[in-house]
N, C-alpha and C positions, 0 to 999 in steps of 0.2 A: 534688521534687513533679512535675514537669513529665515524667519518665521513671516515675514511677507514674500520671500518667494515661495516658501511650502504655501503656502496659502493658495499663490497665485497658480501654484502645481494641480494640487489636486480640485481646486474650483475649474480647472480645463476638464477632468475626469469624471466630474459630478459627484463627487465626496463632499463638497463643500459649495455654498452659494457664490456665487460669481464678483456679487457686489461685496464680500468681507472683505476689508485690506488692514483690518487690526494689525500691528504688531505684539499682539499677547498672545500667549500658549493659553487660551482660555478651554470651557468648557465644549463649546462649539467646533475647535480646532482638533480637541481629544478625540472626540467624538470623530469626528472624520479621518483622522490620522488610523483609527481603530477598523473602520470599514474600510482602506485602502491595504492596511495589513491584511484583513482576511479575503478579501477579495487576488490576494498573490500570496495565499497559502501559509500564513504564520499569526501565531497569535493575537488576539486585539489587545495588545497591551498598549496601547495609547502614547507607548515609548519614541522618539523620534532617535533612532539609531544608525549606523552607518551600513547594516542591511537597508535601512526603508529608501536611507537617499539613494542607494543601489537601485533599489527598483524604480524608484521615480526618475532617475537619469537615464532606462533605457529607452532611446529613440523613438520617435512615432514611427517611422518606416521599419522599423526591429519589430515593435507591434502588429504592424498593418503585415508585414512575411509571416508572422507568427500565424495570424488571423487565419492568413490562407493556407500557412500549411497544417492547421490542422482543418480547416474546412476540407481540402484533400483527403482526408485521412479518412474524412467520412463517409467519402465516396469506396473508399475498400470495406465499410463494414458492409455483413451478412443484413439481412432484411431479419428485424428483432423477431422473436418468438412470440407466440401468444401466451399468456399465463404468468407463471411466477420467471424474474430471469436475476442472475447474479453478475453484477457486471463490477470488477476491479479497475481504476485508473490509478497507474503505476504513477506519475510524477503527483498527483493528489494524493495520494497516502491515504486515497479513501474505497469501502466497497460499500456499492450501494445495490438494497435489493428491490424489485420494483414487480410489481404483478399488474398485470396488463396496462404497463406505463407508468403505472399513480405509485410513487416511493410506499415503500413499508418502513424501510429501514435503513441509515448511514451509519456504517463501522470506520474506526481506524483502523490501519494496518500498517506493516511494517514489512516491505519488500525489500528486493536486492542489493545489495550495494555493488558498487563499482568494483566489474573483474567476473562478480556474481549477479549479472542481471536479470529480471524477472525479465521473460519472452512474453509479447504479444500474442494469443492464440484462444480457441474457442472451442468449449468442449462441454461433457456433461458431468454434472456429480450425480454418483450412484451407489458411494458408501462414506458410510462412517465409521469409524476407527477410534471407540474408546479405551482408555488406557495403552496407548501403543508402543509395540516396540521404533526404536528411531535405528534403523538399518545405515547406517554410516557411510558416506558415499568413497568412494575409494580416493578421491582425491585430497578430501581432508582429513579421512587415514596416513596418507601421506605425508601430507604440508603439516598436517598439525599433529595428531595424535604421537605417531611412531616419534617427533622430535620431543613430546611432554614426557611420555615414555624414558627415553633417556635422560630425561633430568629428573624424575622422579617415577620408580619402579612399580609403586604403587596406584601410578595413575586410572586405570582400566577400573580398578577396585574402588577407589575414590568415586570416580563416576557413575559407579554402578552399571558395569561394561562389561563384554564378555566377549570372547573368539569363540569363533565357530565354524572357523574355517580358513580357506587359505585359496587367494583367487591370484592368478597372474602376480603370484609372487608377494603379495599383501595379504596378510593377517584379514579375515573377514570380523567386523567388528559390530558390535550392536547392543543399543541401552537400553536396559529392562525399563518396565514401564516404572514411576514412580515421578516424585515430588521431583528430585533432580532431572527427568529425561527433558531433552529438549524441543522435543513437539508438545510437552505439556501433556492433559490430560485428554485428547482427542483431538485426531485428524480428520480430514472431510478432502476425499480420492474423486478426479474429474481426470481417467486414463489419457495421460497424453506421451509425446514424444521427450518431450523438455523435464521429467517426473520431476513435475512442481507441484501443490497440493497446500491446502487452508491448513494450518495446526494452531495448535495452542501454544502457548511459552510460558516460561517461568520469567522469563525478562520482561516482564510490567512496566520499567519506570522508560520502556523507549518509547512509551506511546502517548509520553507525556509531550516531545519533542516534536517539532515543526518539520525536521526534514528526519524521516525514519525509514533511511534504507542500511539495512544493515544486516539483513539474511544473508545466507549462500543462497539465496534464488525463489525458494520458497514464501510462501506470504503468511506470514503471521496475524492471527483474528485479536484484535482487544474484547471481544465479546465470545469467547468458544461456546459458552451454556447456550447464548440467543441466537447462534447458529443454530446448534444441534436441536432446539425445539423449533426452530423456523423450517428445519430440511425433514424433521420428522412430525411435523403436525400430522401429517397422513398415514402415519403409518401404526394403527391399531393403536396399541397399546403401551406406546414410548410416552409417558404420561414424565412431567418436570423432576418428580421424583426417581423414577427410572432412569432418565438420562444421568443425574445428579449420583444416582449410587454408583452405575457403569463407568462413571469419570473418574470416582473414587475407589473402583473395584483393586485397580494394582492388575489387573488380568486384560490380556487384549482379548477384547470382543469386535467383531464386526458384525455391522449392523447395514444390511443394503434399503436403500431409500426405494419407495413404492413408486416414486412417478419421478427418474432424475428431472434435475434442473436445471440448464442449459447454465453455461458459466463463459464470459467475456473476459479474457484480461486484455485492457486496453493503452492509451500511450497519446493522452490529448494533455498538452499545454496551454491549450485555451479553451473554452466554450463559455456557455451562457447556461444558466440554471434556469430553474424551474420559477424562478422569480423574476426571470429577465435581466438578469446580472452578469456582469461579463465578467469571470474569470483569466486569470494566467498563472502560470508555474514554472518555477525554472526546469532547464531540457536537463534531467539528470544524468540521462546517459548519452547524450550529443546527438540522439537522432534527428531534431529542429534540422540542425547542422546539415547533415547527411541527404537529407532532402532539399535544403535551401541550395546549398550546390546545385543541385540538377534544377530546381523550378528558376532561378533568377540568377542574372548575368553577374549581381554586385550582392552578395547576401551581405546583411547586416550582424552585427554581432560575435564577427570573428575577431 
């Protein structure tokens, strides 16, 4: 019973043919259970799970408010740029780069978590930052550090961390560059309000995961190298091997990009791809929410 109504579920969505009413988990059913996962952001493992009936249980009208609030949403973007542009969607855990429309490239990434939310806003990249030092924001000198500190003496030294000063009563704190820092081996700087910024990480095995928000704010690259030769193709002499030693120098270098590149970070739970695929995502940080209040009398999904 229970595999005829999946059935009868996603042949409403178009995952599956309309006339199947099999009761088997066959080949045909995998298969579409796989495209209805990745079409709501999680692996196609063909697994019929207590996430997937999650998603297939929420409401068509939860849907159809979703639809519209981010159709809304489109109406506040900027009129896109001509040329190369870098645009992040924060609930997609994807950045994608695109020159005059037509995709180059899809990264994973790994944004903010909850507390530490990556901000919506738009700016330009006009440096790179190999081997960097990771300047430590006062807050998690705070919450974190100064309490590791007191349980073990050694902490800073472990890290490969140093004081350098002393701001409103906190220790100024910062990671030399190397294997352990935690921007990795090169950041990529787009000057804003929010100092949020692309880095590298040494924590690889989160970009294995379906839902990867778990920075302080910042958005972590699964690809650092194919950045840094995508932002520096223009610029003389930054040739794969050049990039590849400066990552490995152990020395901060900066390097400014010859023609920046406009950079989106954005905050859509629904759209339609370049294949005419309709998309959804759960609202990670409740903004759906926030707006559904204001646009409709009875929002869905509280």
């Amino acid at each position: 019973m229970e595999i005829q109504q999946i059935r009868k579920r996603l042949s409403v969505t178009g995952e599956l043919p309309a006339a199947d009413t099999s009761a088997l988990f066959d080949d045909a059913l995998e298969s579409a259970v796989k495209v209805f996962q990745q079409r709501h952001g999680y692996s196609g493992s063909g697994v019929i799970s207590d996430t997937l009936i999650r998603q297939m249980n929420v409401p068509v009208l939860t849907r159809i408010q979703q639809l519209l609030i981010n159709m809304e949403r489109v109406r506040w973007l900027p009129v896109s740029p001509e040329g190369r542009l870098i645009v992040v969607n924060i609930p997609e855990f994807m950045l994608h780069a695109t020159n005059n429309g037509k995709k180059e490239f899809d990264m994973p990434v790994v944004v903010g978590k909850e507390g530490h939310s990556t901000v919506s806003f738009y700016g330009d990249m006009n440096n790179v930052v190999f081997s960097p030092y990771w300047n430590v924001p006062a807050s998690i000198v705070r919450k974190e550090i100064l309490p590791a500190q007191g349980r073990n003496a050694n902490y800073l030294a472990n890290n490969n961390m140093e004081v350098t000063g002393e701001r409103n009563g906190l220790p100024v704190v910062r990671q030399k560059p190397g294997p352990k820092n935690s921007l990795g081996q090169v950041k990529f700087l787009f000057p804003n309000s929010f100092n949020i910024y692309f880095h590298d990480t040494p924590a690889k095995d989160l970009f294995k995961r379906d839902n990867r928000a778990y920075s302080h704010g910042c958005i972590r690259l699964s690809d650092p190298v194919k950045m840094a030769n995508y932002v520096l193709q223009d610029n003389g002499d930054w040739t794969a091997e050049k990039i590849d030693s400066a990552m490995n120098a152990g020395k901060e270098k900066w390097v400014k990009i010859k023609d920046p590149l406009p950079v989106m970070i954005t905050y859509y739970t629904a759209w339609v791809d370049e294949n005419k695929t309709l998309h959804f995502r759960d609202d990670i940080y409740g903004h759906d929410n926030v707006v559904a209040k204001k646009m409709f009398e009875d929002p869905q999904g509280e």
